[in-house]
N, C-alpha and C positions, 0 to 999 in steps of 0.2 A: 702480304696477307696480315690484319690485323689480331692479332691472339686476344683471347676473353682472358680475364685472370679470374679467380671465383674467390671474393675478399672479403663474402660472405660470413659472419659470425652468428650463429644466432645467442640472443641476448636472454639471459636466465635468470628469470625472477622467484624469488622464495616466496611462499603462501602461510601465511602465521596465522593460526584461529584465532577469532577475538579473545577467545579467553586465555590464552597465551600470551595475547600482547599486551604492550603497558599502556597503562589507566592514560587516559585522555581527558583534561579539564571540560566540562561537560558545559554549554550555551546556557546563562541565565536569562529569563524572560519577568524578570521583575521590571517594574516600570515601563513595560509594554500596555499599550492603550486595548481598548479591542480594537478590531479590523473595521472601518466602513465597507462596507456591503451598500452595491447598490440596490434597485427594486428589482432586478430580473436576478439577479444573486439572490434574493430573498425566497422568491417566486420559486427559482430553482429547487431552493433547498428545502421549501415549504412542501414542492410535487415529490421529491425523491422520498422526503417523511412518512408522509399519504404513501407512496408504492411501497417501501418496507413495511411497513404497516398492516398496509393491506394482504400481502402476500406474506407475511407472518400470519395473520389472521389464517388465510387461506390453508396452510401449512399447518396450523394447530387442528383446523376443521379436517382435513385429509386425513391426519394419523388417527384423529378420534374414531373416522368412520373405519378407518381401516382397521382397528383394533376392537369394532361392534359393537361402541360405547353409542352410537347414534345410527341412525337406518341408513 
């Protein structure tokens, strides 16, 4: 009969808050060009504009009525 052995450890790791742990040199982005962006990237970010936009609008018009500033 072949015996199981159970060789199992489990491994424990420590959770440090950011603000506890040490300062890390931070990515500079000097001498970075912009991004090309194609036209459907453009397109994209042109629609999502318009929809924030719009639905902010919508959101200022809701609370106004709601508050009986408009009918």
């Amino acid at each position: 009969m072949a015996s199981v052995q159970n060789s199992y450890e489990p491994q424990r790791f420590s959770v440090i808050h950011p603000l506890d742990d040490v300062a890390e040199q931070k990515c500079s982005s000097d001498g970075l060009g912009q991004i090309a962006m194609t036209r459907a990237v453009r397109i994209s970010l042109g629609v999502l504009r318009a929809y924030l936009v719009l639905m902010t609008l919508m959101l200022c018009y809701r609370v106004l009525q709601l508050a009986g500033v408009l009918r």
